[in-house]
C-alpha positions in Angstrom: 25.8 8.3 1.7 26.2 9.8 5.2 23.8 13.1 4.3 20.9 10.2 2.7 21.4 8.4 5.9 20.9 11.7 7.8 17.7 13.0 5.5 15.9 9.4 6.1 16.7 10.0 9.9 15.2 13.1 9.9 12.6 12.1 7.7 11.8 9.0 10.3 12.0 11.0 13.3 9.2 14.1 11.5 6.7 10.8 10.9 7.0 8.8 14.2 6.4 12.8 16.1 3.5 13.6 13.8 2.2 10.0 14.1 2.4 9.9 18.3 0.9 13.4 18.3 -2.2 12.0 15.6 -2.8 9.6 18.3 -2.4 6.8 15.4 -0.9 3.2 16.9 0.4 1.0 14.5 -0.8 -3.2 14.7 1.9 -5.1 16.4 0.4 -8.2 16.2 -0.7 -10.5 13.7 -4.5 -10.9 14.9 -4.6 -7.1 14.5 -3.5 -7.0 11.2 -5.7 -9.5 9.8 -8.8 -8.4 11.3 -7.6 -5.2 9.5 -7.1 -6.7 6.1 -9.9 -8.6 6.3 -12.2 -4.9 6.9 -10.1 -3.8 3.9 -10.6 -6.5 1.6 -14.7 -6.5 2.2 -14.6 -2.7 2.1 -12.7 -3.1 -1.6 -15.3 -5.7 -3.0 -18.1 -3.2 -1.5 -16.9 -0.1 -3.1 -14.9 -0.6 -6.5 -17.2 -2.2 -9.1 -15.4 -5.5 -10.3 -13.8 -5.1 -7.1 -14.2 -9.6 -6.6 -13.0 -9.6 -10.5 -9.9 -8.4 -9.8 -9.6 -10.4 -6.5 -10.2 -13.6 -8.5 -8.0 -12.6 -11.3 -5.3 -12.5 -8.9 -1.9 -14.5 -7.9 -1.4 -12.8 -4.5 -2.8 -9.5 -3.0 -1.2 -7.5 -0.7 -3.4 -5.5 1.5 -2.1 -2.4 3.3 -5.3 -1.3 5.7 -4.3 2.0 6.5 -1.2 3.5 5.9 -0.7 6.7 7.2 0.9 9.9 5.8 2.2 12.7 7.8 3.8 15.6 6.4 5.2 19.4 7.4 7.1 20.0 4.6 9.0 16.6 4.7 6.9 13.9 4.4 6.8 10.3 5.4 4.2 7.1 5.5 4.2 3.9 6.8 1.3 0.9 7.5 1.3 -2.4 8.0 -0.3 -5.7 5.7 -0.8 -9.1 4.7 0.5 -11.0 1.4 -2.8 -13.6 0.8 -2.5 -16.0 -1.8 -5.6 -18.4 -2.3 -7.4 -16.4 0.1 -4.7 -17.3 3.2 -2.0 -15.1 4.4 1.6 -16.2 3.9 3.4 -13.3 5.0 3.3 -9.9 6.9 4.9 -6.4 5.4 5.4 -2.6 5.6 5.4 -0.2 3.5 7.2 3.2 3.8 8.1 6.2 1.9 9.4 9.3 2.0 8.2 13.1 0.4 9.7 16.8 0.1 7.4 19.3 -0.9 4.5 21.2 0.0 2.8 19.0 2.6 1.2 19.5 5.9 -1.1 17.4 8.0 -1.6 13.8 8.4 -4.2 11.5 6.0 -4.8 7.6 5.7 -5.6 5.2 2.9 -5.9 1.6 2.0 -3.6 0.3 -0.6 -4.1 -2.9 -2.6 -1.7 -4.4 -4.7 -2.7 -7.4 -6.9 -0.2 -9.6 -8.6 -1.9 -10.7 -11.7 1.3 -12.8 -12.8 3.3 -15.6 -10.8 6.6 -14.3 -12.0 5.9 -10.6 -10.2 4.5 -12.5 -7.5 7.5 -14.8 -7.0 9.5 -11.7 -7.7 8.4 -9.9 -4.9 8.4 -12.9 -2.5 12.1 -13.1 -3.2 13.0 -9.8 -2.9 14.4 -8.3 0.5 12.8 -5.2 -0.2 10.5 -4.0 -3.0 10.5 -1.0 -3.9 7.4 0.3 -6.6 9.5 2.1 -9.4 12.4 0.3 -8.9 12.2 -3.6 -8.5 8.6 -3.5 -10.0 6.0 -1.5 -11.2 2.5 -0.6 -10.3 -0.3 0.0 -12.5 -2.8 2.5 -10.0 -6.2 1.8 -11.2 -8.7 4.9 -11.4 -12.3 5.0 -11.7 -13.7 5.8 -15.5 -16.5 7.8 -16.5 -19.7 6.6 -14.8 -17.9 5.0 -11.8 -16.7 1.7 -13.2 -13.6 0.3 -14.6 -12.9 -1.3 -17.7 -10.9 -5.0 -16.7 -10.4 -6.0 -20.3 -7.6 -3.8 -20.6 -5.6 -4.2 -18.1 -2.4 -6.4 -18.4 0.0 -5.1 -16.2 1.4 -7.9 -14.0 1.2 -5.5 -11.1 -2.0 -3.4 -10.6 -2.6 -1.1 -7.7 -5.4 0.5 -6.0 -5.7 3.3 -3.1 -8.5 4.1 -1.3 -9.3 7.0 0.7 -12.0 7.5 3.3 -14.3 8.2 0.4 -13.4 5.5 -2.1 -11.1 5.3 -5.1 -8.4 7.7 -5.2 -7.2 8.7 -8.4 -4.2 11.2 -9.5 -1.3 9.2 -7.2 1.6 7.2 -7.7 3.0 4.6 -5.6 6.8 5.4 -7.0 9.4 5.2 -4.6 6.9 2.9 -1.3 9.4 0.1 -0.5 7.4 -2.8 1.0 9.6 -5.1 4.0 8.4 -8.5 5.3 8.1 -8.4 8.6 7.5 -10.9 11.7 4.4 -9.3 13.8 
């Protein structure tokens, strides 16, 4: 337990040194966050077809604006969001992960998670921490052939999506992002 304790330490201290050096400052408030999520959210319905489909279809979305990843080897990634249901925040969380492997240099994306089901919704509500793979997981949405996405088949009652600077991103996971409420 000690040497897990240690890795996430070192792990921590890597991101927040790559992060100060990007010159990348994290919301601290929750007027900054919103106006965020609210960029994010119009961005979305801009760029993925069926983009207000899903919004619609959905229980509660949780919009991560810009999370960003930093890596040399060890990696790590944090940003900061909004739980909306009906359109209105309820709550504020983070999300954070760590990575070993071949990694170097620092990226961000937007991350949307959509909870098409109350029960996952209430699920994550009521959890402490939730942690994609583990407490629930996430369907990642990709783009099909000609740019769109096919909506009928989809019945996961979590579905994901991650956009980069230049749209859908495709070929990720989510497995192992651990998502904390938080009081901004």
């Amino acid at each position: 337990m000690r040497r897990k304790t240690l890795s996430r330490s070192a792990i921590a201290f890597i991101f927040v040194a790559l992060a100060s050096q990007s010159g990348i400052v994290f919301a601290d408030t929750a007027k900054e966050i919103e106006i965020r999520v609210a960029a994010a959210l119009q961005r979305f319905v801009e760029e993925v077809d069926a983009g207000q489909a899903f919004l619609d279809a959905s229980k509660g979305v949780l919009i991560f604006p810009s999370v960003l990843k930093a890596g040399f080897g060890i990696g790590g990634e944090y940003g900061e969001g909004a739980l909306q249901v009906n359109g209105k925040t309820v709550d504020y969380y983070n999300t954070a992960a760590a990575s070993i492997g071949f990694q170097i240099g620092v990226q961000t994306k937007t991350i949307i998670l959509m909870f098409i089901e109350n029960d996952a919704l209430e699920s994550f509500r009521g959890s402490d921490g939730w942690e994609v793979g583990v407490d629930g997981a996430v369907a990642l949405i990709e783009i099909g052939v000609g740019g769109s996405i096919d909506t009928s088949n989809i019945t996961d009652p979590v579905i994901g999506f991650v956009l980069s600077n230049k749209g859908l991103m495709y070929n990720l996971t989510l497995e192992g992002s651990k998502m904390t409420k938080i009081q901004p």
